[in-house]
PyMOL Python script that loads the backbone (N, CA, C, O; Angstrom):
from pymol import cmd

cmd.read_pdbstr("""\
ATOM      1  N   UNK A   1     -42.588 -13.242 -44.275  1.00  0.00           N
ATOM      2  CA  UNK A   1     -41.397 -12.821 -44.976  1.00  0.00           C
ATOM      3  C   UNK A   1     -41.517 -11.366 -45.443  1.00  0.00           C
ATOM      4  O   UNK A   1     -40.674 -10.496 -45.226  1.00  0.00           O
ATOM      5  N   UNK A   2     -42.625 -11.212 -46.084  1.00  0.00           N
ATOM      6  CA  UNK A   2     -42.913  -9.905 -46.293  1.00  0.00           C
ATOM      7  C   UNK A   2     -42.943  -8.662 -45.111  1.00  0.00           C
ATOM      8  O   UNK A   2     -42.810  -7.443 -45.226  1.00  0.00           O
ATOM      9  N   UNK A   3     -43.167  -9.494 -43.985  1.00  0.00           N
ATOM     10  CA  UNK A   3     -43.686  -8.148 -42.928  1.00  0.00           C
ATOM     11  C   UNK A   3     -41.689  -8.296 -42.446  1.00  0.00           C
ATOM     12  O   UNK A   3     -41.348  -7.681 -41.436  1.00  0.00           O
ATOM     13  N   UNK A   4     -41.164  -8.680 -42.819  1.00  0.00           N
ATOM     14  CA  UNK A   4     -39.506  -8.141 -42.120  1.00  0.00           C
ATOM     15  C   UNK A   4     -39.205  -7.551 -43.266  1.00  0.00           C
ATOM     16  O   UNK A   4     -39.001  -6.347 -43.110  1.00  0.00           O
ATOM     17  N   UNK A   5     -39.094  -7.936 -44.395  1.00  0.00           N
ATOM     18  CA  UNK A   5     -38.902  -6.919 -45.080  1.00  0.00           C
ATOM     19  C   UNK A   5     -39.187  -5.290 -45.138  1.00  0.00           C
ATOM     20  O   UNK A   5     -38.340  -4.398 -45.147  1.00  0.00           O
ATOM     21  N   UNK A   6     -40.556  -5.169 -45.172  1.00  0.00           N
ATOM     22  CA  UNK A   6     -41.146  -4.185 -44.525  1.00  0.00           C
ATOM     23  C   UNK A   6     -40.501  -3.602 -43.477  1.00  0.00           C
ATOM     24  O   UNK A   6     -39.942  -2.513 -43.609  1.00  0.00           O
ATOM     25  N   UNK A   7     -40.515  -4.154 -42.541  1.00  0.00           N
ATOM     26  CA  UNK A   7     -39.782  -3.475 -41.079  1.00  0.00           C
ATOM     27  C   UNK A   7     -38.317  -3.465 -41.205  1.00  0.00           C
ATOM     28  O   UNK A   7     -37.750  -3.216 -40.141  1.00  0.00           O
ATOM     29  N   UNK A   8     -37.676  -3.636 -42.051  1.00  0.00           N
ATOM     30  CA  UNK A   8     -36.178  -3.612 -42.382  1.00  0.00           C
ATOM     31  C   UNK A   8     -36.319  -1.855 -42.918  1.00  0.00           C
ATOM     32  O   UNK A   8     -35.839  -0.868 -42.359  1.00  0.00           O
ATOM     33  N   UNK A   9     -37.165  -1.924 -44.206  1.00  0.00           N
ATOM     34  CA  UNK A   9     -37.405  -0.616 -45.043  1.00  0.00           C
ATOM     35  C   UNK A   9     -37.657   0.268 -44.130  1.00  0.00           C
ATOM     36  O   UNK A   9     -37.131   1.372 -44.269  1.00  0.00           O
ATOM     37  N   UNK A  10     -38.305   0.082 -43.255  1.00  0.00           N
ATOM     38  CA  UNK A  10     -39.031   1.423 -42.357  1.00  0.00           C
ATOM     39  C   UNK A  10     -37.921   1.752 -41.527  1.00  0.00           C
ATOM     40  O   UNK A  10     -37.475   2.870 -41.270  1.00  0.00           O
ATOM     41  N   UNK A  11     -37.451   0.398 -41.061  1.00  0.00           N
ATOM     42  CA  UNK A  11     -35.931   1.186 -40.122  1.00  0.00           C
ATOM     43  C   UNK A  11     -35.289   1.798 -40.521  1.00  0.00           C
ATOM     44  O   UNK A  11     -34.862   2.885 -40.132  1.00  0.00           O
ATOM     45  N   UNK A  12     -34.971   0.875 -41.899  1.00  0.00           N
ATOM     46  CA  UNK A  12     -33.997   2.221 -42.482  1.00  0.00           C
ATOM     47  C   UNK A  12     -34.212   3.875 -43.069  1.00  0.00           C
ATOM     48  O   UNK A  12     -33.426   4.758 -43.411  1.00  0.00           O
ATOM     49  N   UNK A  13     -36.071   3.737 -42.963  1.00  0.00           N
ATOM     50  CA  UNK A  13     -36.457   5.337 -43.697  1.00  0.00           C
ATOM     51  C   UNK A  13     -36.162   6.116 -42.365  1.00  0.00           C
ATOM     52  O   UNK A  13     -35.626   7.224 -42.397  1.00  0.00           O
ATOM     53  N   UNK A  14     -36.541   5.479 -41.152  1.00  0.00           N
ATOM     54  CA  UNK A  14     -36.328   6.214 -39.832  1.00  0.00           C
ATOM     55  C   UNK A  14     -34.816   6.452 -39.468  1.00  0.00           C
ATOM     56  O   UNK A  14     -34.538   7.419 -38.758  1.00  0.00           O
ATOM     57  N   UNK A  15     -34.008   5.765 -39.839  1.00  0.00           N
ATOM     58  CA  UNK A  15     -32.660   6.455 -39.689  1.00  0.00           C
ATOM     59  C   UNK A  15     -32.396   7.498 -40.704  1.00  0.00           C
ATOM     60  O   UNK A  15     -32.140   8.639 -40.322  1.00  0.00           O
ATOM     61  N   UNK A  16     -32.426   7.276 -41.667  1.00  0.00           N
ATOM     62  CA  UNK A  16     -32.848   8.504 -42.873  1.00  0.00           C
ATOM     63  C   UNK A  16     -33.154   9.655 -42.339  1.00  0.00           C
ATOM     64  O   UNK A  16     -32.424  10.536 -41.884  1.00  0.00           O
ATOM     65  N   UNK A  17     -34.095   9.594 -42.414  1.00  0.00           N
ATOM     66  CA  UNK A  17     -35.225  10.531 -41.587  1.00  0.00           C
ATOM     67  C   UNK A  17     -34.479  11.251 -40.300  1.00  0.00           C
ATOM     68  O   UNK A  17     -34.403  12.479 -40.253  1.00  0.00           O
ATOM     69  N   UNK A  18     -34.135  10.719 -39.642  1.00  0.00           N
ATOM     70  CA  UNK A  18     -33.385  11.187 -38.126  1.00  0.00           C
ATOM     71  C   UNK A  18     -32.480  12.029 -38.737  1.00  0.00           C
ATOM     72  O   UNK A  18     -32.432  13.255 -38.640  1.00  0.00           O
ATOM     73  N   UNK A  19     -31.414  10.932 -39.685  1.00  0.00           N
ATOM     74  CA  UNK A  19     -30.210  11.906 -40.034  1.00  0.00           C
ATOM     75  C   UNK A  19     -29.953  12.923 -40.663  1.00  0.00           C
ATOM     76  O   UNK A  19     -28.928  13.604 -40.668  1.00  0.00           O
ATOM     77  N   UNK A  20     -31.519  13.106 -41.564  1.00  0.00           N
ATOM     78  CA  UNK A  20     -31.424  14.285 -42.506  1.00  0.00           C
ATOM     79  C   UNK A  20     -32.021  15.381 -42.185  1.00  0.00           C
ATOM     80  O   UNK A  20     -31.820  16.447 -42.767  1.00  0.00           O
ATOM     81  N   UNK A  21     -33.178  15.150 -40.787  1.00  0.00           N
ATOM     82  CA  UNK A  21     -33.748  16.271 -39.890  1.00  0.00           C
ATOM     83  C   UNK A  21     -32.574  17.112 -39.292  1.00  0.00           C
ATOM     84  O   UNK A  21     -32.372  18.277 -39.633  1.00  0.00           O
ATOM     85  N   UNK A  22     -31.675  16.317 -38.210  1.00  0.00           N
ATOM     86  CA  UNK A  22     -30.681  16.698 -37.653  1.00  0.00           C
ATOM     87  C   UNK A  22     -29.718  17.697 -38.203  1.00  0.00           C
ATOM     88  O   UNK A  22     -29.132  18.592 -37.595  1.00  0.00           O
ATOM     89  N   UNK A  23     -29.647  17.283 -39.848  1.00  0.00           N
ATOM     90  CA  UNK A  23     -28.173  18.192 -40.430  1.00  0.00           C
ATOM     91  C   UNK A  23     -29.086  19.106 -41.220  1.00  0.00           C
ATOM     92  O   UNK A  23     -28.438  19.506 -42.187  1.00  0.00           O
ATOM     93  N   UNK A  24     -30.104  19.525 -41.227  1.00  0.00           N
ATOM     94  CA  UNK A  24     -31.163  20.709 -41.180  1.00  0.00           C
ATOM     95  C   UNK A  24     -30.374  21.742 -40.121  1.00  0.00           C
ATOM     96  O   UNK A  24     -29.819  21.423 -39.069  1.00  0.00           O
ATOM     97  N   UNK A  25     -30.523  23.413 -40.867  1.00  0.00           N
ATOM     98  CA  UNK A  25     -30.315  24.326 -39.804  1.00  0.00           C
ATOM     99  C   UNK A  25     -31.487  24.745 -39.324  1.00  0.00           C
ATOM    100  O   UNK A  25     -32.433  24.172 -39.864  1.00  0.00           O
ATOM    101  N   UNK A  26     -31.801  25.586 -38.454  1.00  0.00           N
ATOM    102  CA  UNK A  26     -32.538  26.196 -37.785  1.00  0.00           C
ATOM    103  C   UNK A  26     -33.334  26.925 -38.721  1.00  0.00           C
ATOM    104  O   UNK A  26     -32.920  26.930 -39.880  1.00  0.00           O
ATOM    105  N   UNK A  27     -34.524  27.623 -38.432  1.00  0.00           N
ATOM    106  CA  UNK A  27     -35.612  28.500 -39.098  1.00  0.00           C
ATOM    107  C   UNK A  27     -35.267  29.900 -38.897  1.00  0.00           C
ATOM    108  O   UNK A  27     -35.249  30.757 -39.780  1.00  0.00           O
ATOM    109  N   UNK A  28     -34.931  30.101 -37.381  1.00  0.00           N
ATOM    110  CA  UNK A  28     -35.034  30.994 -37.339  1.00  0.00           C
ATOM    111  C   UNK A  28     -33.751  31.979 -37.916  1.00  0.00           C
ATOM    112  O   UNK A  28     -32.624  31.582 -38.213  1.00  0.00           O
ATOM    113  N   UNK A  29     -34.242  33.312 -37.979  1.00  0.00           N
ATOM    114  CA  UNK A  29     -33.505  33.771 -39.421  1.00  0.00           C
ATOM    115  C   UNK A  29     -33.237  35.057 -38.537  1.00  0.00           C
ATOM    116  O   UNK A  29     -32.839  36.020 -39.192  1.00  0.00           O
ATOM    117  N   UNK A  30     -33.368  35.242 -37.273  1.00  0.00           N
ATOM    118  CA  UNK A  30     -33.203  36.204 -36.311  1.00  0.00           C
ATOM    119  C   UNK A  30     -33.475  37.577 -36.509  1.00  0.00           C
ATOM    120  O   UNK A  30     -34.612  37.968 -36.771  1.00  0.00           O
ATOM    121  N   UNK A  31     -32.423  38.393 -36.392  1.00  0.00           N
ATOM    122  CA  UNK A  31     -33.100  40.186 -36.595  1.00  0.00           C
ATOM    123  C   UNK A  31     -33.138  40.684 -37.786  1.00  0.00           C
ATOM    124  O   UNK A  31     -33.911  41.536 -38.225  1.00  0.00           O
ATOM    125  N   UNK A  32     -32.237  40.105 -38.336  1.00  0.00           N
ATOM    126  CA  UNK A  32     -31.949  40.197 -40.105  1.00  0.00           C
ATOM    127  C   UNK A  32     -33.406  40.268 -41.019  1.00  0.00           C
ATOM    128  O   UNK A  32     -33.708  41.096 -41.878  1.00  0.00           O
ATOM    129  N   UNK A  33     -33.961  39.441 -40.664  1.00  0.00           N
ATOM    130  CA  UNK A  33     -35.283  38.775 -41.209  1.00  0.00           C
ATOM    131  C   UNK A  33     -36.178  40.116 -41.077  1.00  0.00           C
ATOM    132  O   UNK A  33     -36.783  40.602 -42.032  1.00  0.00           O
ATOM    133  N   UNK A  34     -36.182  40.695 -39.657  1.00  0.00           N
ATOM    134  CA  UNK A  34     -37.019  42.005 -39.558  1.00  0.00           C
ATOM    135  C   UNK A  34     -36.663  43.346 -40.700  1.00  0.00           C
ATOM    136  O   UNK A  34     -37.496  43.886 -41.429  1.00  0.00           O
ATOM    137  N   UNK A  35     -35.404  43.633 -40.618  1.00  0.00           N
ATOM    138  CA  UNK A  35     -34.879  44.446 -41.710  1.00  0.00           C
ATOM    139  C   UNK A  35     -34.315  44.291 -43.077  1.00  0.00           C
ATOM    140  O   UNK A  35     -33.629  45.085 -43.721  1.00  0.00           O
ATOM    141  N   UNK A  36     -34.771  43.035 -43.402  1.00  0.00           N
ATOM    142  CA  UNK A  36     -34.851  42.341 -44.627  1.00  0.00           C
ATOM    143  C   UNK A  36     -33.764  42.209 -45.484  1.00  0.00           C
ATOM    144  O   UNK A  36     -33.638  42.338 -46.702  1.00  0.00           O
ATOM    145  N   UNK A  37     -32.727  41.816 -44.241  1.00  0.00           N
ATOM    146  CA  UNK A  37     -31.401  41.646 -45.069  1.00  0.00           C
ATOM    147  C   UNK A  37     -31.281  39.908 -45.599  1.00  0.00           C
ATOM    148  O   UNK A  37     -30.536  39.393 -46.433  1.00  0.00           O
ATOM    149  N   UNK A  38     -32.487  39.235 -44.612  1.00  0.00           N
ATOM    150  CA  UNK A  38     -32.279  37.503 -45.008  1.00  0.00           C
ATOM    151  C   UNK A  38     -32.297  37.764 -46.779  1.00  0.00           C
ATOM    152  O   UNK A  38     -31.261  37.487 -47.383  1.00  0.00           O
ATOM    153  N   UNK A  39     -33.199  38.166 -47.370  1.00  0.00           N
ATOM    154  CA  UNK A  39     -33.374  38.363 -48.595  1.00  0.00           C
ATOM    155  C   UNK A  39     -32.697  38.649 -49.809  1.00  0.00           C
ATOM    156  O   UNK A  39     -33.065  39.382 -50.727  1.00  0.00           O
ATOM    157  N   UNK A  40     -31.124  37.628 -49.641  1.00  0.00           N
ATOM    158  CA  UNK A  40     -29.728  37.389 -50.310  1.00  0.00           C
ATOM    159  C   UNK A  40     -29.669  36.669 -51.530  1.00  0.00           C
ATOM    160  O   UNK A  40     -30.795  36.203 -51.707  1.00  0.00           O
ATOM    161  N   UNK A  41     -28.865  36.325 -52.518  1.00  0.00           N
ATOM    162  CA  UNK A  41     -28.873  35.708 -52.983  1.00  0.00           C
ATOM    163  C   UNK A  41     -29.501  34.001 -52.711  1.00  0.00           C
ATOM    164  O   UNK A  41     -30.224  33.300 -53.420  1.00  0.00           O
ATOM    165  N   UNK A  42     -28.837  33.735 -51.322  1.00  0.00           N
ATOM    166  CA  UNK A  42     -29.020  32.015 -51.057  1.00  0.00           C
ATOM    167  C   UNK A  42     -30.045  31.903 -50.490  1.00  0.00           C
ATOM    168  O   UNK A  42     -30.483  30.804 -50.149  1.00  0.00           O
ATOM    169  N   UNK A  43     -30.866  33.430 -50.188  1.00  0.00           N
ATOM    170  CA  UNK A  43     -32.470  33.289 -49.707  1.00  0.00           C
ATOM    171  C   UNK A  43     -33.095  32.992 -50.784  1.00  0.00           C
ATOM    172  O   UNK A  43     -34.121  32.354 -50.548  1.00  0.00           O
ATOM    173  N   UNK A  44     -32.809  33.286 -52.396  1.00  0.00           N
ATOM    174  CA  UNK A  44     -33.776  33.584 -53.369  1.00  0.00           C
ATOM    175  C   UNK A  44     -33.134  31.758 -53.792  1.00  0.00           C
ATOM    176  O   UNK A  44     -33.750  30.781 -54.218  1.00  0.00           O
ATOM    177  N   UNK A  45     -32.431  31.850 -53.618  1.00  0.00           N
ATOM    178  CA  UNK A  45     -32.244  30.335 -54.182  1.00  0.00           C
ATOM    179  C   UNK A  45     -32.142  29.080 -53.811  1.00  0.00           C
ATOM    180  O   UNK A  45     -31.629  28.097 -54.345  1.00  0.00           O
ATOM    181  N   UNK A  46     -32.793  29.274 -52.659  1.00  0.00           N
ATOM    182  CA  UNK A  46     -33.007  28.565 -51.779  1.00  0.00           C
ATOM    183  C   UNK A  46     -33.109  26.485 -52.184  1.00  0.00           C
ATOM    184  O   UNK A  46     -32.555  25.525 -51.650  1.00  0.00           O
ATOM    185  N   UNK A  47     -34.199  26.617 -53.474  1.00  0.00           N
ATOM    186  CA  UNK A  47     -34.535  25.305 -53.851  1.00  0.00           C
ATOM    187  C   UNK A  47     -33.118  24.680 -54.373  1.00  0.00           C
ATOM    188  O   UNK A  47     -32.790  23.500 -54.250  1.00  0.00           O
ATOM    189  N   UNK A  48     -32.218  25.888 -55.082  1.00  0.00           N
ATOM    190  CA  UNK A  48     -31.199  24.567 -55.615  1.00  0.00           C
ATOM    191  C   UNK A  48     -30.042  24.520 -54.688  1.00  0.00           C
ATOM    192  O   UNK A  48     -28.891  24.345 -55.087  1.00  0.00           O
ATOM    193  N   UNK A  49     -30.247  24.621 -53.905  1.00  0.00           N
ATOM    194  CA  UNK A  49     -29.088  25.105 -52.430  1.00  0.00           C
ATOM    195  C   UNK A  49     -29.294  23.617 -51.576  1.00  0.00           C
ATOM    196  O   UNK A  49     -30.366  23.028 -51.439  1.00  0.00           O
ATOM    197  N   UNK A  50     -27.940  23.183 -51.038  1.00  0.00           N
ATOM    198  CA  UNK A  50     -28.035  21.885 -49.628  1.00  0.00           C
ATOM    199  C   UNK A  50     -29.317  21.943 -49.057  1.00  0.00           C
ATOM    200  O   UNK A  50     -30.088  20.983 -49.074  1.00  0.00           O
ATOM    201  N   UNK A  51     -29.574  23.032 -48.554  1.00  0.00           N
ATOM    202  CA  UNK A  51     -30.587  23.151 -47.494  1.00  0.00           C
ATOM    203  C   UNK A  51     -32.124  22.778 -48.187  1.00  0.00           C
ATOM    204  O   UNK A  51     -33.177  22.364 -47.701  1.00  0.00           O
ATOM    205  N   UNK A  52     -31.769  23.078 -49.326  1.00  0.00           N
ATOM    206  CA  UNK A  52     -33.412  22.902 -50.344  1.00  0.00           C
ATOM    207  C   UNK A  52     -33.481  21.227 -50.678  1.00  0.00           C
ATOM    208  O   UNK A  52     -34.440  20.455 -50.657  1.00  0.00           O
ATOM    209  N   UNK A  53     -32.270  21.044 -50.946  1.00  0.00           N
ATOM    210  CA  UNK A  53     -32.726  19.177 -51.031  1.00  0.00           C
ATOM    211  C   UNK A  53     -32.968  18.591 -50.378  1.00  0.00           C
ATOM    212  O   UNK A  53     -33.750  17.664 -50.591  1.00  0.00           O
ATOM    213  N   UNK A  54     -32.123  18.953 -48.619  1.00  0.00           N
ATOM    214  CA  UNK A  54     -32.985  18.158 -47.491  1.00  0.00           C
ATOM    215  C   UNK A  54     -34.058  18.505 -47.252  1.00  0.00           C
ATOM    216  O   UNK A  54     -34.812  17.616 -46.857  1.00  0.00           O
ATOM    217  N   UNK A  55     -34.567  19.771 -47.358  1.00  0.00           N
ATOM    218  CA  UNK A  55     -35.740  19.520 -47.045  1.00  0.00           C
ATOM    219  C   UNK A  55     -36.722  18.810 -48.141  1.00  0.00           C
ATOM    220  O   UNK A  55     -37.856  18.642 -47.691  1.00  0.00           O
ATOM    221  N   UNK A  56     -36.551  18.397 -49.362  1.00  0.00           N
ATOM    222  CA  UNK A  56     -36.827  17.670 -50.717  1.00  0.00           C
ATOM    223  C   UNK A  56     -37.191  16.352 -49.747  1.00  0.00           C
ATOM    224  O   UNK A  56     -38.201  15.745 -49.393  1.00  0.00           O
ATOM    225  N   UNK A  57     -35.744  16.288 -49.538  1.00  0.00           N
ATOM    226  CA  UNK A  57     -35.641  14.724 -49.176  1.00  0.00           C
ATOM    227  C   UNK A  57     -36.697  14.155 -47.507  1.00  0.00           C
ATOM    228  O   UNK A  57     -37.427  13.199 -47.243  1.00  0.00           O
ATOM    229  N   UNK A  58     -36.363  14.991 -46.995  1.00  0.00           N
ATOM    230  CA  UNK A  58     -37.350  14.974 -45.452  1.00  0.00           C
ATOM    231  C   UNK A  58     -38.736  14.987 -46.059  1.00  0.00           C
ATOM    232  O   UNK A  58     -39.486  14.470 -45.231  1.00  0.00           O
ATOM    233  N   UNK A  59     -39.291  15.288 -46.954  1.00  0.00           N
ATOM    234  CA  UNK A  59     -40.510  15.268 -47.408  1.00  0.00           C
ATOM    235  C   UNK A  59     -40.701  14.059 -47.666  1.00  0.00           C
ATOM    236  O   UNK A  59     -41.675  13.382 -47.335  1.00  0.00           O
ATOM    237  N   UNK A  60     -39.700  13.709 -48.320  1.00  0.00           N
ATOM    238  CA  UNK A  60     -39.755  12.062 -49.125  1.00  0.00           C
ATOM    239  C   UNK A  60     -40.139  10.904 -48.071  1.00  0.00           C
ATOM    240  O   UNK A  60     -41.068  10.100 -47.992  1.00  0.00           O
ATOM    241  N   UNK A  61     -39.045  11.178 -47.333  1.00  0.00           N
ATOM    242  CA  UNK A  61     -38.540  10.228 -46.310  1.00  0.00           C
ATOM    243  C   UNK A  61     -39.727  10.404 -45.557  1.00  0.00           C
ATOM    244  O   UNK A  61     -40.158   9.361 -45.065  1.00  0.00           O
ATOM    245  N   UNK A  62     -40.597  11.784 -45.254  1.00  0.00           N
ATOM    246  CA  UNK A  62     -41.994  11.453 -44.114  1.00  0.00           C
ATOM    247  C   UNK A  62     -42.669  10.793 -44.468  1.00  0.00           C
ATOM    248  O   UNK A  62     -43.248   9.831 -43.964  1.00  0.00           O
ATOM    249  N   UNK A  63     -42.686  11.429 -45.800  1.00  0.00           N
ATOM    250  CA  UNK A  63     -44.176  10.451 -46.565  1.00  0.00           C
ATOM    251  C   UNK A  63     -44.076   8.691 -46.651  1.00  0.00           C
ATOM    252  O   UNK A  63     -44.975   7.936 -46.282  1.00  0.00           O
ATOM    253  N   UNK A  64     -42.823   8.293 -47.201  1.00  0.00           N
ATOM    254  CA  UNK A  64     -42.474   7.052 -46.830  1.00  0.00           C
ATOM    255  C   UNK A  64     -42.316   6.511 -45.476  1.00  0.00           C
ATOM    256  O   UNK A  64     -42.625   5.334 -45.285  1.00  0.00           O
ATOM    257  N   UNK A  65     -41.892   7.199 -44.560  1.00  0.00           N
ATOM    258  CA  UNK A  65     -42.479   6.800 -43.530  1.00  0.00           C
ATOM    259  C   UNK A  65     -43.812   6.695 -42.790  1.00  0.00           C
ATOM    260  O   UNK A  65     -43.952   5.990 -41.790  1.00  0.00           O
ATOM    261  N   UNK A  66     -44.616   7.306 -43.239  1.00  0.00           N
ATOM    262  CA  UNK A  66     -45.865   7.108 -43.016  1.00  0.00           C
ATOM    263  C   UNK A  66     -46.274   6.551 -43.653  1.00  0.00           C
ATOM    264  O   UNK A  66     -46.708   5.922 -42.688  1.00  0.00           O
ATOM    265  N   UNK A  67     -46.958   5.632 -45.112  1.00  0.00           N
ATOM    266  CA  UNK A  67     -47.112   5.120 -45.445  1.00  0.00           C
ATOM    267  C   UNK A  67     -46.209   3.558 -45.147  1.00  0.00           C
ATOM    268  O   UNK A  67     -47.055   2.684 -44.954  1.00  0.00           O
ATOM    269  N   UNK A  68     -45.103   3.112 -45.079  1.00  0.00           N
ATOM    270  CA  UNK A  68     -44.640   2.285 -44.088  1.00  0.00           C
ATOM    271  C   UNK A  68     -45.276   1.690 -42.956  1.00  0.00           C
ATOM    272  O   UNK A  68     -45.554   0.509 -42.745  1.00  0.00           O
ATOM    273  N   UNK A  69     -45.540   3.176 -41.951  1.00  0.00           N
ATOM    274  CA  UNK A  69     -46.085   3.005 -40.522  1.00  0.00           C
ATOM    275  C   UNK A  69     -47.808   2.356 -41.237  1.00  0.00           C
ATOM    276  O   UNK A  69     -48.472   1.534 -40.604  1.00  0.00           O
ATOM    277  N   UNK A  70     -48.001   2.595 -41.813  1.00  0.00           N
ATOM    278  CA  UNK A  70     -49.712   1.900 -42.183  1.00  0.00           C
ATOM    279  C   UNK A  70     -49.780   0.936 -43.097  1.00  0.00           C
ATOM    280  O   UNK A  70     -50.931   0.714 -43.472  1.00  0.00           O
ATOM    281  N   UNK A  71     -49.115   0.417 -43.489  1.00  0.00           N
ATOM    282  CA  UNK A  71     -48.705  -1.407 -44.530  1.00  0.00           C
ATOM    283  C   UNK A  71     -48.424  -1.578 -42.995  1.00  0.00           C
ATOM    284  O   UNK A  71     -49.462  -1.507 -42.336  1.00  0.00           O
ATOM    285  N   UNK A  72     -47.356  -1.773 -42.304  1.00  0.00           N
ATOM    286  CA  UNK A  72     -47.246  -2.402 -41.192  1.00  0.00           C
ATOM    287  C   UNK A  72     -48.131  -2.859 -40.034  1.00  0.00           C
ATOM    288  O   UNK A  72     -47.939  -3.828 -39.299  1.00  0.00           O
ATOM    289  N   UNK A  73     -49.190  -1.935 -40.008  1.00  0.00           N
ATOM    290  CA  UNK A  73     -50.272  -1.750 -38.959  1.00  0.00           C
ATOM    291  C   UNK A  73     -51.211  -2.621 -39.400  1.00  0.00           C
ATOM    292  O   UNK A  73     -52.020  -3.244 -38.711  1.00  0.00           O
ATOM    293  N   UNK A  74     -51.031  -2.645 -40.917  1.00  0.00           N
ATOM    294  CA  UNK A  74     -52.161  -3.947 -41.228  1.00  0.00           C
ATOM    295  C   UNK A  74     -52.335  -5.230 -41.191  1.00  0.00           C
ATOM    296  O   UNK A  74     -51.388  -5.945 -41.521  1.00  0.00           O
ATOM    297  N   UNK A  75     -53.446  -5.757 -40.828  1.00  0.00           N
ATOM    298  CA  UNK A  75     -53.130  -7.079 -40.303  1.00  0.00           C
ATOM    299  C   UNK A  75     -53.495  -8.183 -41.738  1.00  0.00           C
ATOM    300  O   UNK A  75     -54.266  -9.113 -41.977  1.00  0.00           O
ATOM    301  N   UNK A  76     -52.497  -7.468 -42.403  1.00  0.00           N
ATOM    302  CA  UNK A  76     -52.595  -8.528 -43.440  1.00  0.00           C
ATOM    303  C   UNK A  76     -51.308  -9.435 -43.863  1.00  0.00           C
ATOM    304  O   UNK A  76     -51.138 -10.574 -44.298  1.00  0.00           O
ATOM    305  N   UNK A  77     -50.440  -8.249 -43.481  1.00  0.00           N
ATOM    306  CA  UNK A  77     -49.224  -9.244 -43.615  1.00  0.00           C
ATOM    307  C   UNK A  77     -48.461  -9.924 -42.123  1.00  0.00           C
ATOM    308  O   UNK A  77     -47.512 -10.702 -42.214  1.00  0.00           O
TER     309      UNK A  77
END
""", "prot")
cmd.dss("prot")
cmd.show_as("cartoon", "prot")
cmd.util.cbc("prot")
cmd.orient("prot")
């Protein structure tokens, strides 16, 4: 009973996970970055900005998914 439970949670951290990687933009910060125009307001503020919570949250969601992936692997439940 316990191990579906488990594998219910993990499915759902992996859809999580999928959906909040995906609506992530890109890194790259192109030519701007060389002549140091990235360095804007929404560069400096990055943490309280959309883009700063998913990546908050993608942290969350890995770590719970990995820990998930290893309760599951064990052959205890």
């Amino acid at each position: 009973m316990l191990r579906t439970i488990l594998t219910v949670v993990f499915i759902l951290v992996c859809l999580a996970l999928s959906t909040i990687v995906l609506a992530q933009e890109g890194k790259s910060a192109g030519l701007g970055a060389i002549s140091g125009a990235a360095e804007t307001y929404w560069g400096k503020n990055k943490g309280r900005s959309m883009e700063g919570k998913l990546v908050l949250f993608t942290r969350i969601l890995a770590i719970a998914f990995m820990l998930f992936a290893v309760l599951l692997n064990m052959k205890r439940f």
